[in-house]
C-alpha positions in Angstrom: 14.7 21.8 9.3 11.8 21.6 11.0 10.7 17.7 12.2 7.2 16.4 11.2 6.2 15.6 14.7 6.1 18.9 15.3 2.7 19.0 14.2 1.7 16.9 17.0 3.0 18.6 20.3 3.4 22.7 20.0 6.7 22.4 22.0 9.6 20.0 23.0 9.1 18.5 26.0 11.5 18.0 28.6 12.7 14.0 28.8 14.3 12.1 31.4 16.9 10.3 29.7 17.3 8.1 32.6 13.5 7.2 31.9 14.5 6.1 28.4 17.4 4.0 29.2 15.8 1.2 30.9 12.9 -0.9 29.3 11.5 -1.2 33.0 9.4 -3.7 31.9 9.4 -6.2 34.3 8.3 -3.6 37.5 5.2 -2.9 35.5 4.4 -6.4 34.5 2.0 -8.5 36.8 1.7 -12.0 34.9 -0.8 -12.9 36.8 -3.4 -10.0 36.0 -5.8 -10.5 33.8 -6.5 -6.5 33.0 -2.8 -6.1 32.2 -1.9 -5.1 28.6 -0.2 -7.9 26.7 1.4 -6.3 23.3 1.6 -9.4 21.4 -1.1 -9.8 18.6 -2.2 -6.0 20.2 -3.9 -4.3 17.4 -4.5 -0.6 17.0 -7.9 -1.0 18.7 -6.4 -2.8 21.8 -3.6 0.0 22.4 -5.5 3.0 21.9 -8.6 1.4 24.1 -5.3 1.0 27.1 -4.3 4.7 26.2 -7.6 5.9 26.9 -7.9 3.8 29.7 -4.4 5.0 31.2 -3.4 1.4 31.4 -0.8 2.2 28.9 1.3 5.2 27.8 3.2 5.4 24.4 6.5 5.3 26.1 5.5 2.0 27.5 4.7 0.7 24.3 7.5 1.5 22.6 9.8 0.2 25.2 7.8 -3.0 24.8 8.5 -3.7 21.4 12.3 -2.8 21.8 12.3 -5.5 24.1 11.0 -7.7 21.5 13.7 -6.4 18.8 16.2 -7.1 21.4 15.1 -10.5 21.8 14.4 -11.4 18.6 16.2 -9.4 15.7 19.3 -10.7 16.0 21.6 -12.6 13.3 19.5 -14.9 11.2 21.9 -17.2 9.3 26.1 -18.1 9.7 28.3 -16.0 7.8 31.7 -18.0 6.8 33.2 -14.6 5.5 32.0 -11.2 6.7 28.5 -9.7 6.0 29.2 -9.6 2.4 30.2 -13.5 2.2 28.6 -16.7 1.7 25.9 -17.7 4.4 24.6 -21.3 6.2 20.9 -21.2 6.9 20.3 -22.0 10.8 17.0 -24.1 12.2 15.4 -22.1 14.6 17.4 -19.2 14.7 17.1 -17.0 17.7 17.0 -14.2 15.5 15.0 -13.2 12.3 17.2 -9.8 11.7 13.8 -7.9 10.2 14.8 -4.4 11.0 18.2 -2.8 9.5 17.9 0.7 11.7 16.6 2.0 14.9 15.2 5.4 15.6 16.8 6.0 18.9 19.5 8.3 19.5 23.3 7.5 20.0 22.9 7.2 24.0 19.3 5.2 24.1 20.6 3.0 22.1 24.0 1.4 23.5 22.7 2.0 26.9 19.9 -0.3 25.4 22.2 -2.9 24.0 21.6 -2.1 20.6 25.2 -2.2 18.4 26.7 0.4 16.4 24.8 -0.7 13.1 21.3 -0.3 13.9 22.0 3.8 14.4 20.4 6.1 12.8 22.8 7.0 10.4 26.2 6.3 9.9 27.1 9.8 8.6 26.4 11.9 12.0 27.5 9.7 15.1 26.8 12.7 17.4 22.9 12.5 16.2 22.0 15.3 18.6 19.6 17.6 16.6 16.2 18.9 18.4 14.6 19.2 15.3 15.0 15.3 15.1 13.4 13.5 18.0 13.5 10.1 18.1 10.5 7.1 18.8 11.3 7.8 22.5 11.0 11.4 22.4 7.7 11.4 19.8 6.5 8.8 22.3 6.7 11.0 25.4 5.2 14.1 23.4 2.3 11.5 23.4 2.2 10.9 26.2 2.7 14.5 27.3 0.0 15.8 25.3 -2.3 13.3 25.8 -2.1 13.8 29.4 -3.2 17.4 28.8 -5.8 17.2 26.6 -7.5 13.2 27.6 -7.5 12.7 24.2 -5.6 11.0 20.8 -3.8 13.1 18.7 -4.5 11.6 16.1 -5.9 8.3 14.1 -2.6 6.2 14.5 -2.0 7.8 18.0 0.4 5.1 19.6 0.7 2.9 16.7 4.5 1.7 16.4 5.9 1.5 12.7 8.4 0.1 10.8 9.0 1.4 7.0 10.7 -0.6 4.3 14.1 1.1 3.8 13.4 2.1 0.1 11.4 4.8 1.5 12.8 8.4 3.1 12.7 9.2 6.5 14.4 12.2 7.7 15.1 11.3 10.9 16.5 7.4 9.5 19.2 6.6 7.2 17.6 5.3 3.5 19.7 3.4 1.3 17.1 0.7 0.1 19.2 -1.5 1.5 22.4 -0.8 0.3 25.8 -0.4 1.9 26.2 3.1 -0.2 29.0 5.5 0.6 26.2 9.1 0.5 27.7 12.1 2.1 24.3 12.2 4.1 22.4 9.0 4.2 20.1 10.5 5.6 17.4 12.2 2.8 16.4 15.7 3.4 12.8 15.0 3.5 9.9 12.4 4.4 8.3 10.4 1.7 4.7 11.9 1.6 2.8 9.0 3.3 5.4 9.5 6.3 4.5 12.9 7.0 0.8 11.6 6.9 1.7 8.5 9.5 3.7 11.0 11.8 1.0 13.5 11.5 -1.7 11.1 12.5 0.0 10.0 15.5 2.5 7.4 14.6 5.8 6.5 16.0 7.9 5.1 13.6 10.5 3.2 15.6 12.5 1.4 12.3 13.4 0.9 9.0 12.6 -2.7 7.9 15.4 -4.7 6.4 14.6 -5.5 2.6 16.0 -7.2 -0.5 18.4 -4.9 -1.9 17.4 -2.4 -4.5 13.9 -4.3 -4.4 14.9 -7.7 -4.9 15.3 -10.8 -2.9 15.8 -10.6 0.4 19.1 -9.8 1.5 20.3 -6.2 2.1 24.3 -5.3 1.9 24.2 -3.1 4.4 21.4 -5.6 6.5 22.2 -9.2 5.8 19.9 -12.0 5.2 16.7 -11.7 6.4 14.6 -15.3 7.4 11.1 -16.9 7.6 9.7 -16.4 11.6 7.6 -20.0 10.6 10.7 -21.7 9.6 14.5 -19.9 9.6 15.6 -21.9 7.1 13.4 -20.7 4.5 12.9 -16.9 2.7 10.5 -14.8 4.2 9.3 -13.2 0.9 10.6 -10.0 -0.8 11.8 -8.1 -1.0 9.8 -6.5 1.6 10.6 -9.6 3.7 11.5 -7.0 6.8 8.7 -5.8 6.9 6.5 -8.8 7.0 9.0 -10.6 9.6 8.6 -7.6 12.0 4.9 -7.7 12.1 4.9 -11.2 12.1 7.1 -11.3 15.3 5.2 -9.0 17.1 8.3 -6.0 17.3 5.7 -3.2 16.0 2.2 -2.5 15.1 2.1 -2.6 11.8 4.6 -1.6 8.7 4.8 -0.4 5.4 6.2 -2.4 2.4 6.4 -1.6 -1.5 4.9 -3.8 -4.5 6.0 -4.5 -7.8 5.1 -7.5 -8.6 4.2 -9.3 -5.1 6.5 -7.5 -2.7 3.6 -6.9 -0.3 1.5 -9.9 -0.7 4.9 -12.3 -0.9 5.8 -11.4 2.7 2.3 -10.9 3.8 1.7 -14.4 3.2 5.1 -15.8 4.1 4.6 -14.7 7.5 0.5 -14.9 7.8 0.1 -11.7 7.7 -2.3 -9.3 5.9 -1.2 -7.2 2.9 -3.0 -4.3 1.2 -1.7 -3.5 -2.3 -3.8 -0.9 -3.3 -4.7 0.7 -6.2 -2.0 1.9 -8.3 -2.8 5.3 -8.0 -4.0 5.6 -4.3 -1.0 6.1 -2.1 1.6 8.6 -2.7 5.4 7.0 -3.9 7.1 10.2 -3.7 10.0 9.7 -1.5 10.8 6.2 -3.2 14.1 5.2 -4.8 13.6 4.1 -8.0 9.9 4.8 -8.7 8.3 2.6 -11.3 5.0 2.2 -13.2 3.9 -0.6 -11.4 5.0 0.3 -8.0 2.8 0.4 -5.1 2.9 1.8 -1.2 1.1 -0.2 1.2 0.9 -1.6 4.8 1.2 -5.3 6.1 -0.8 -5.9 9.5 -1.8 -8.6 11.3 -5.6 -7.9 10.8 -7.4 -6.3 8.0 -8.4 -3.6 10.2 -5.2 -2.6 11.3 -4.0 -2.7 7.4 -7.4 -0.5 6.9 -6.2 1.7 9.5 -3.2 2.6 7.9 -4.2 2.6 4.5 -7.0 5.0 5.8 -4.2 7.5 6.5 -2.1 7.3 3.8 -4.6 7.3 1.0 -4.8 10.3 -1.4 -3.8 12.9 -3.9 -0.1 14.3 -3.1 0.5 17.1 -6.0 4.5 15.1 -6.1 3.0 12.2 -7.7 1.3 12.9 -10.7 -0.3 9.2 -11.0 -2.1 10.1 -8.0 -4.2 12.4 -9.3 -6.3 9.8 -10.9 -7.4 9.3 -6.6 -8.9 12.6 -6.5 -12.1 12.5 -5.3 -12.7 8.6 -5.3 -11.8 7.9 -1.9 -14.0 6.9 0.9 -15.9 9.2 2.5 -16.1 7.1 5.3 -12.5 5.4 6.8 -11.5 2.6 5.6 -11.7 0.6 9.1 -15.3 1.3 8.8 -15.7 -1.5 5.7 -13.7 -4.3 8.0 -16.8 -5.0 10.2 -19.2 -7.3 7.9 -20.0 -10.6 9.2 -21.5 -11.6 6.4 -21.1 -11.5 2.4 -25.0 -11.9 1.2 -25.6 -10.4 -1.8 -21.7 -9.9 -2.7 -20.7 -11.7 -5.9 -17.0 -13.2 -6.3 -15.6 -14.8 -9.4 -13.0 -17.6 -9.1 -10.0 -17.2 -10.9 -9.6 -20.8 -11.6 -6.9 -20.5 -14.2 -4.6 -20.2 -10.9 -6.6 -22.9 -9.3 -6.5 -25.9 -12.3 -4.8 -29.3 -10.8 -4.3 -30.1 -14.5 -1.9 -27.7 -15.1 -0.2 -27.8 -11.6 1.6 -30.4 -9.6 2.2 -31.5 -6.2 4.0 -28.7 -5.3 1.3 -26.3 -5.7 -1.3 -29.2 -4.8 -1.7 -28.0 -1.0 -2.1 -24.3 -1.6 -5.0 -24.9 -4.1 -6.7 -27.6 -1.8 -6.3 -24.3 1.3 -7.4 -21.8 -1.3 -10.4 -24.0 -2.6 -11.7 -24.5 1.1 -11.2 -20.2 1.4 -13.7 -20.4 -1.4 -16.2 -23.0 0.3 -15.5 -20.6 3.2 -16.9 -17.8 1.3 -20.2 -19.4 0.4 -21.2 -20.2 3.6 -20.5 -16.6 5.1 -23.6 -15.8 2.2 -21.0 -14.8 -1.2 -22.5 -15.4 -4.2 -19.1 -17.7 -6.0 -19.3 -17.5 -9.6 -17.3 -20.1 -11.1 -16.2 -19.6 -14.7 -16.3 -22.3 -17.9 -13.5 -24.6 -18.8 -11.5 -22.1 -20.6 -11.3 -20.0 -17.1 -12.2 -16.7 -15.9 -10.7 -14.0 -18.6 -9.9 -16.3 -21.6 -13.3 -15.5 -23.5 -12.5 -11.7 -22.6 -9.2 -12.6 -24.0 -9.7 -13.4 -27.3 -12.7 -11.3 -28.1 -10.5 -7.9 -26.6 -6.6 -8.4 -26.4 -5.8 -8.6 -30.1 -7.3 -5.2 -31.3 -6.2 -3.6 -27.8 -2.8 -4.9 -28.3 -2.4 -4.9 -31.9 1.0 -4.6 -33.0 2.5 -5.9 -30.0 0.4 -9.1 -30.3 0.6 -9.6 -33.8 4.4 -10.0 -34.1 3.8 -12.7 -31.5 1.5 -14.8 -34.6 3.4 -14.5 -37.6 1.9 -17.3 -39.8 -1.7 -14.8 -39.7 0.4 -11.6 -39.4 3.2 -12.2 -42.2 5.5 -9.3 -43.0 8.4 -8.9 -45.1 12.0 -9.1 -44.2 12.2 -4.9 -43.4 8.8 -6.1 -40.7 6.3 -4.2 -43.2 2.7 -6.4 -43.4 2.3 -8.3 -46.4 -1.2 -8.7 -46.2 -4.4 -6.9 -44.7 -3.7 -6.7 -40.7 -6.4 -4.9 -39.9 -8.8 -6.6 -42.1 -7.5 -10.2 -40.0 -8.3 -8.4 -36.7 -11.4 -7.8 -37.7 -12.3 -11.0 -38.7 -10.7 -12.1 -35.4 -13.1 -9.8 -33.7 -16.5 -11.3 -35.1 -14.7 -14.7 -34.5 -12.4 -15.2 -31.4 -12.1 -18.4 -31.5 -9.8 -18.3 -34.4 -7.6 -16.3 -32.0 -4.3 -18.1 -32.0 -2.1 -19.4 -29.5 -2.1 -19.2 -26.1 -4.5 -17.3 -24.6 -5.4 -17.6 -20.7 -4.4 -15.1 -18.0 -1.4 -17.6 -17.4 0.3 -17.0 -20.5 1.1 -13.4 -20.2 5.0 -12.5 -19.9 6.4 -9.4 -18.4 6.4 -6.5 -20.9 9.5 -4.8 -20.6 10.0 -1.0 -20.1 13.2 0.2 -21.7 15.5 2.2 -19.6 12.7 2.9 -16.6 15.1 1.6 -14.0 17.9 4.1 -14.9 15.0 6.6 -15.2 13.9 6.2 -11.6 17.4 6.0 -9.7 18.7 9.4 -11.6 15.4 11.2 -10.7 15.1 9.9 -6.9 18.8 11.0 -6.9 18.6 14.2 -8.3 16.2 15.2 -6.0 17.5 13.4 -2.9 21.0 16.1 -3.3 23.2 14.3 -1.9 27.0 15.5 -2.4 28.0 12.1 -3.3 26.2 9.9 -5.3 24.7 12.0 -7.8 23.6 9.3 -10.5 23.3 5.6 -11.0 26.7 5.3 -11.8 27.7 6.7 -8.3 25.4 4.1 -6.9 27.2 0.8 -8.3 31.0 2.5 -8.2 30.4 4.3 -4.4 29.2 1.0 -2.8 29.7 -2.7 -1.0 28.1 -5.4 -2.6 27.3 -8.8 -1.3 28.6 -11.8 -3.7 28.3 -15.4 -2.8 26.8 -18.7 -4.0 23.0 -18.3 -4.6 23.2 -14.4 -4.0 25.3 -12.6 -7.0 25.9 -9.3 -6.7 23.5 -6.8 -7.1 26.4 -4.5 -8.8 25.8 -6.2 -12.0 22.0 -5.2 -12.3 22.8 -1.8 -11.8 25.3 -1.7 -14.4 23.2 -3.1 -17.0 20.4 -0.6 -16.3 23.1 2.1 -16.2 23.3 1.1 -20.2 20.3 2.4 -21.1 20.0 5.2 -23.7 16.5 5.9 -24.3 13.4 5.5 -22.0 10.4 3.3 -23.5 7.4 2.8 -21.7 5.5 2.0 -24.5 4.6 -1.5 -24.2 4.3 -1.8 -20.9 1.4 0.8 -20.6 -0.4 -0.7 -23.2 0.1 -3.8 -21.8 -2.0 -2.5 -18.5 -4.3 -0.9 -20.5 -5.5 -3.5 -22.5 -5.3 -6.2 -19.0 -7.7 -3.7 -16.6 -10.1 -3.8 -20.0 -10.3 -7.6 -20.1 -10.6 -7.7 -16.7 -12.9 -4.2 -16.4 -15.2 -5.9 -19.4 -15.1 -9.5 -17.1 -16.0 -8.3 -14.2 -18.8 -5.7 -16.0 -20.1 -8.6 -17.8 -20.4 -11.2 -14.8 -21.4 -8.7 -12.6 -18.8 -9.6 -10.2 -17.8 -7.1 -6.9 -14.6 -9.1 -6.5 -12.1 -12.1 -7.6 -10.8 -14.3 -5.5 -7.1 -16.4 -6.4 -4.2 -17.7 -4.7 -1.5 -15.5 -2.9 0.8 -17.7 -4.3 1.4 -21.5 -5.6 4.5 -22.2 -3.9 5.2 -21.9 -0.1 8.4 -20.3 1.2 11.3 -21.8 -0.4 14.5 -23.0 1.4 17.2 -20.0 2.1 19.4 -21.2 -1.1 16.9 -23.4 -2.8 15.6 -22.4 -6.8 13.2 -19.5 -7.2 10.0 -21.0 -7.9 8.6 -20.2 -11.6 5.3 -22.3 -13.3 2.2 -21.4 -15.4 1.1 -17.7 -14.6 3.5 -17.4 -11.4 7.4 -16.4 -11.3 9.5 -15.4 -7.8 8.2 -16.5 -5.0 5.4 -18.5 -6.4 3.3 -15.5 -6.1 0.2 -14.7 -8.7 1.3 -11.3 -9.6 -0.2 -10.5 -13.0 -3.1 -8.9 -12.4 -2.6 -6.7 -9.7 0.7 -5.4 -11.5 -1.8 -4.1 -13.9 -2.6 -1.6 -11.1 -5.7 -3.4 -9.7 -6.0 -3.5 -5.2 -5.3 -6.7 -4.0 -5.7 -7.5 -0.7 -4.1 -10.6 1.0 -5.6 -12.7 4.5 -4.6 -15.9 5.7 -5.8 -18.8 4.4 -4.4 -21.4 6.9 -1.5 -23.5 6.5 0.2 -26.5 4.9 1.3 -29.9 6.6 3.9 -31.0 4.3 5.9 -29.3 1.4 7.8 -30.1 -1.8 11.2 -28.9 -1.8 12.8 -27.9 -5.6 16.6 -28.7 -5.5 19.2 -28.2 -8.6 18.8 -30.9 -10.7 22.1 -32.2 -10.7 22.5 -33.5 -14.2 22.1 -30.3 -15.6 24.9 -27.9 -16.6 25.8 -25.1 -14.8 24.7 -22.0 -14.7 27.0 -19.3 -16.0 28.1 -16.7 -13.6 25.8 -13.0 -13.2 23.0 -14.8 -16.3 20.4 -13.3 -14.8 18.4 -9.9 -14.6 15.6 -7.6 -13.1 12.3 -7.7 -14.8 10.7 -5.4 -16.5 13.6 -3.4 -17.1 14.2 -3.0 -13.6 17.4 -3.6 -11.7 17.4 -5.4 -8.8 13.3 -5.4 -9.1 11.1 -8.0 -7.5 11.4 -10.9 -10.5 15.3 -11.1 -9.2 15.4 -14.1 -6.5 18.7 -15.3 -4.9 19.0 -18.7 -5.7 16.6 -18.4 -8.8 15.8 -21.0 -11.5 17.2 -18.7 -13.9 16.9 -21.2 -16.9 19.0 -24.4 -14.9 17.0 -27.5 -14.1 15.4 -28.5 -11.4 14.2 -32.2 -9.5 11.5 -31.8 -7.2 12.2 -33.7 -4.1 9.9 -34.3 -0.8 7.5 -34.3 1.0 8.8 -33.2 4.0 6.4 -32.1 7.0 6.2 -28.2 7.3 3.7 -25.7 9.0 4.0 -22.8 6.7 1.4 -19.7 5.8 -0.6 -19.7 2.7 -2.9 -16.9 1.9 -6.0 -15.8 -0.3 -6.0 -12.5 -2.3 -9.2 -10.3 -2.9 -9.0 -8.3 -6.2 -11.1 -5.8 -7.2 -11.4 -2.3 -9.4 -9.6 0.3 -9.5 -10.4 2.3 -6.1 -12.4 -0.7 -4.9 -10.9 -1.4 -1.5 -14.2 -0.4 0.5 -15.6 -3.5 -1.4 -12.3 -5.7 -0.9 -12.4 -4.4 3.0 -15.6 -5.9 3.6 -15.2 -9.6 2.2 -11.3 -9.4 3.6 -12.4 -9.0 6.9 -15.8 -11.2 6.8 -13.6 -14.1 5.6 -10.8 -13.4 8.3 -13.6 -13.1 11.2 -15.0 -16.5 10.2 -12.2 -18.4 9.7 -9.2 -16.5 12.3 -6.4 -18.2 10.6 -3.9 -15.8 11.6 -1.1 -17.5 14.1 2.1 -15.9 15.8 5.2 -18.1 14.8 6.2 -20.4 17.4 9.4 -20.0 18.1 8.8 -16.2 18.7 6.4 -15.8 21.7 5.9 -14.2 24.2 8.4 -12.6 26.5 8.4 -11.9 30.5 7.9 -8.9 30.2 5.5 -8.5 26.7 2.9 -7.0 29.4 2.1 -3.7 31.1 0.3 -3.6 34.4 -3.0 -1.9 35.1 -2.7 0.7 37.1 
């Protein structure tokens, strides 16, 4: 099998292992020069300016961040019983156990102090093929051919990657999280935007810990991940690894998977920024469990950097059909090259205040709306045109001119004193003749009808869909089908984390495949919000990130008007739109949610994925799931909130540009305390 990174250096060079074995660090750090390279906060600008200056090789850099991991991945939270058992959340933890695997080999790695479970796959211990070079050995190829030729190989030449463990990597075990028994957990290939990164020039040192089977965020096989800004709290999911490990400085940037808001969640969680682009931009082949609203995209700690990536990952792969629709409507220019605006004159952004109205939302949400209301003030005065909408909000006119013709059936069962039908469901009256009356007057619509009141249309045996197909084409000699996965497996199962086993068996059930709904569902959302934006001539929306900030460990999901795990606002962009999420600064004080402890309990496993799939983001650990709950506080805390950019389809030049105006002006973007710097987070100037 020939390796990917063989597209960057024509031969494999020879590599002192001794080299490798020792970070080193501290004999190239001076802490008292000012020209040295520091890596924290380092963006892809900073290291490739220190390449080309030779203040910094790629070896160097690597070894860098593994001193970070080393100092800072460790154990997150207590276990009473084993990896599998119940957990105590710690207060600043020394750890924030982000990343599940390391690429180094067997020796590298112990010599390094790194145990047995971050290896590179637990099926080949020897892990001693040439074909399969690890971050070390790309790095020196770097190096190597950089010192022939004086220049980058590539776009990402340097740049130090983690990717969320639901993706393949050939060179890394992929079990999106799991602790299952494959004959090879390895997969035989890259996912598509891998090849891309490696081609480019990036190293990709790790596979980021995540929320098993895309939900929550703990991981079997990796434990329970944390919140950098406070331990005791989740860090978003379920692509809460990769968020933590950008957040804490141990790589460059990372890749993470959407849903609902399993980019943005951790984004924010961890003051990051989070691209979730256009549905159909990015390639997904080389996913588990590929769905219809799942997305590929990067977390960084600048828009930029996130630009960067998404610059080289972007396009039509011929193994993902959706991507086809990204034929010829990308950029011409890189995406970097929209993230230098300074100012927003002329640009006109709609508020979407249904996600923003204090008479709907309490004091929990209170502080997040205040931040996100200042973003908007913020926006005006860098020259944005804001276009506020009427009482009923943003969409609700679009609403209930459009949604009941373009949803027809589905919405009229939901009205069935103007939609009667007999006991067999057949109409006893005129439907279409109502809906047109409905059309010439909407506001005889019925019911509820802001963005806020939209539930999750389901997708009928999509989950079971997507794990047989990634399986089948994965070949392993093991687990061959979603059965395999839930009967070939360990599966964690304590108090406020029930076991994912039980999601995969009820998708197993499924019969038939039904994606009906659901795609009318996004057709008929991007035309209200298509015919909205048209109408107000609008280049962008601006809402919340999310309501709610990070919960406690074992505390209830959050759920409200418009929002579900997390807190996050996830509606719109699961419709397929980019959204792009920046810091918007960060709360004082916080209202915890507890069980209300009046109310009955909660019967064991009464919970499930949503939309039909298992495991997906609407799962959270400690989840509301129906049982009441008392809010209690407030209690001081310093915690991330962020803003998100939405746009149309293929829109992220336009997103780009007020992203990164808004981050230059207001720079709210802030390392987590308790996960500085180290003595040796510098190299030298030669």
């Amino acid at each position: 099998m020939k390796s990917p990174t063989d597209r960057i250096a024509p031969r494999l060079l020879a590599f002192s292992l001794a080299a490798a074995l020792a970070l080193g660090t501290a004999s190239l750090c001076a802490a008292n020069d000012p020209t040295a390279f520091h890596v924290e906060e380092a963006t892809i600008a900073d290291i490739q300016a220190a390449i080309l200056a030779k203040k910094l090789t790629a070896t160097q850099l690597v070894k860098l961040y593994l001193a970070r991991i080393k100092a800072y991945n460790g154990q997150a939270v207590e276990y009473s019983d084993g990896l599998l058992g119940p957990i105590t959340p710690v207060a600043h933890a020394k750890g924030v156990n982000a990343l599940i695997t390391l690429n180094l080999r067997p020796a590298t790695r112990k010599a390094l102090g790194f145990d047995d479970r971050k290896a590179r796959s637990m099926t080949d211990p020897v892990d001693d093929d040439p074909n399969m070079p690890d971050a070390l050995e790309v790095a020196a190829r770097l190096d190597a051919e950089f010192a022939k030729t004086g220049k980058l190989v590539g776009p990402l030449h340097g740049v130090v990657m983690a990717i969320k463990d639901q993706y393949d990597t050939f060179d890394m075990r992929t079990t999106s999280g799991a602790d299952a028994f494959y004959a090879n957990d390895r997969p035989p290939h890259d996912a598509t935007f891998a090849v891309r990164l490696r081609a480019a020039g990036a190293i990709i040192l790790a596979k980021a810990n995540m929320g098993e089977y895309a939900g929550g965020y703990r991981s079997s096989f990796g434990g329970v991940e944390v919140n950098p800004y406070d331990t005791e709290r989740t860090p978003g999911g379920s692509s809460g690894g990769s968020g933590m490990s950008v957040a804490t400085n141990m790589v460059t940037c990372a890749i993470a998977e959407e849903t609902g808001p399993s980019i943005r969640a951790p984004a924010q969680y961890n003051n990051d920024v989070g691209i979730s682009p256009t549905q159909e931009l990015v390639s997904r082949h080389g996913m588990i469990n590929i769905g219809l609203n799942t997305r590929v995209g990067p977390i960084a700690r600048t828009v930029e950097d996130a630009a960067r990536i998404l610059s080289v990952i972007a396009g039509y792969d011929p193994q993902d059909e959706m991507t086809s629709f990204a034929a010829g409507r990308t950029p011409a220019q890189p995406y970097e090259s929209f993230t230098h605006e300074t100012s927003l004159k002329g640009m006109r952004i709609g508020v979407a205040r249904e996600y923003l109205d204090k008479s709907v939302y309490g004091q929990a949400e209170l502080q997040n709306i205040e931040l996100v209301d200042q973003a908007i003030e913020d926006l005006k005065a860098l020259g944005a045109t804001i276009v506020e909408p009427g009482p009923e909000g943003l969409f609700t006119p679009y609403i209930r001119r459009y949604n009941p013709m373009l949803s027809n059936s589905s919405w009229t069962k939901l009205a069935p004193d103007m939609f009667p039908v007999d006991a067999d469901g057949k109409p006893t009256t005129d439907q279409i003749a109502t809906l047109v009356d409905l059309r010439f007057d909407p506001a005889k619509v019925p019911g509820k009808v802001t963005i806020r009141d939209f539930g999750t249309a389901q997708a009928v045996g999509e989950g079971k869909y997507g794990y047989d197909i990634y399986l089948r084409e994965r070949g392993d000699a093991n687990i061959k089908t979603l059965t395999d996965l839930y009967t070939k497996a360990n599966f964690f199962s304590s108090p406020g984390f029930p076991t994912k086993k039980t999601s995969l068996e009820n998708a197993d059930k499924a019969m038939a495949l039904d994606t009906a709904v659901r795609l009318q569902r996004r057709f008929a959302i991007q035309q209200i919000v298509l015919q909205c934006m048209a109408e107000l001539k609008l280049d962008a929306i601006v809402e919340p990130t999310g309501l709610s900030p990070a919960r406690k460990l074992l505390g209830p999901g959050e759920s409200g008007p418009g929002y579900g795990n997390y807190g996050m606002i996830t509606f719109i962009g699961a419709q397929g739109f980019p959204a792009i999420t920046v810091p918007a600064g960060f709360t004082t004080q916080v209202y915890d949610r507890i069980p209300d402890p009046a109310a009955p309990p909660r019967a064991e496993g009464a919970r499930g994925g949503r939309g039909g799939r298992p495991g997906g983001e609407g799962e959270s650990e400690g989840g509301r799931g129906g049982v009441a709950t008392i809010l209690t506080g407030p209690f001081p805390a310093k915690l991330p909130v962020g803003i998100d950019f939405i746009g149309r389809p293929f829109s992220e030049p336009t997103l780009l540009k007020a992203a990164a105006a808004y981050e230059k002006a207001t720079h709210h973007r802030m390392q987590p305390p308790d996960f500085g710097p180290l003595t040796d987070d510098r190299v030298a100037a030669r």
